[in-house]
C-alpha positions in Angstrom: -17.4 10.5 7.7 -16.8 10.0 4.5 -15.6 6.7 2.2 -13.1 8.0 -0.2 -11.5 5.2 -2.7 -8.2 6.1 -4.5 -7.0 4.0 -7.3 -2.8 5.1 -7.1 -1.4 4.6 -10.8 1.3 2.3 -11.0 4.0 5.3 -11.8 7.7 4.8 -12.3 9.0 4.7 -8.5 6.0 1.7 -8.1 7.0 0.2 -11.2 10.8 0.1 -10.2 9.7 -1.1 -6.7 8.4 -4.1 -8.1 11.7 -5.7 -8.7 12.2 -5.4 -5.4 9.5 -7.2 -4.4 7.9 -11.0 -5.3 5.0 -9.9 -6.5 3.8 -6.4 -8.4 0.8 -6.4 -6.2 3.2 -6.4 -3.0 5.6 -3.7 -4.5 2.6 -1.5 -5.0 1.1 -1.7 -2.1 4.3 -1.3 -0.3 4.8 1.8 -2.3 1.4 3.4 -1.8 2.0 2.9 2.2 5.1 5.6 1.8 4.3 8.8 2.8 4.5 11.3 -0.6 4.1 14.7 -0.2 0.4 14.9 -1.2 0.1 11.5 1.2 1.9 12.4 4.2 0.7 9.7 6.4 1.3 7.0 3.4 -1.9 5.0 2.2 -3.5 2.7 4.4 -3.8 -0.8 3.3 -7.2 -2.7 3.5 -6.6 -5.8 3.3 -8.3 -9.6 4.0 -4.9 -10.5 5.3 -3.3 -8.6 7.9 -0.7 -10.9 9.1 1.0 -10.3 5.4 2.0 -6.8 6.4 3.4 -7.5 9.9 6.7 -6.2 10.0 6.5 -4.0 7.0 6.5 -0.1 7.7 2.8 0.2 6.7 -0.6 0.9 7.9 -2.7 -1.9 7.4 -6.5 -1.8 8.2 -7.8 -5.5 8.1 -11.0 -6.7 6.9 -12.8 -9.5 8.2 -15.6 -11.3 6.6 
């Protein structure tokens, strides 16, 4: 298996999400989660803090230290 990283540009459908949302961090990771058509499945989200994302129509993959 593999470890592939992906950097997603903030574009302008991320950049409009962030007035949705408190924070631009949150809006962009909200947006990546969405499937596109060259991500299907959305993005998964890594993240130290899993119980940020309950509720929230993405795939989270917590990290633990």
């Amino acid at each position: 298996m593999t470890d592939l990283h992906i950097v997603l540009a903030l574009d302008l459908p991320a950049a409009l999400a962030v007035a949705k949302q408190q924070t631009r961090a949150t809006a962009h990771s909200s947006h990546a989660a969405q499937p596109t058509p060259d991500r299907p499945d959305g993005a998964v989200l890594a993240t130290t803090a899993p119980e940020r994302w309950k509720g929230q129509q993405a795939r989270v993959l917590g990290l633990s230290f």
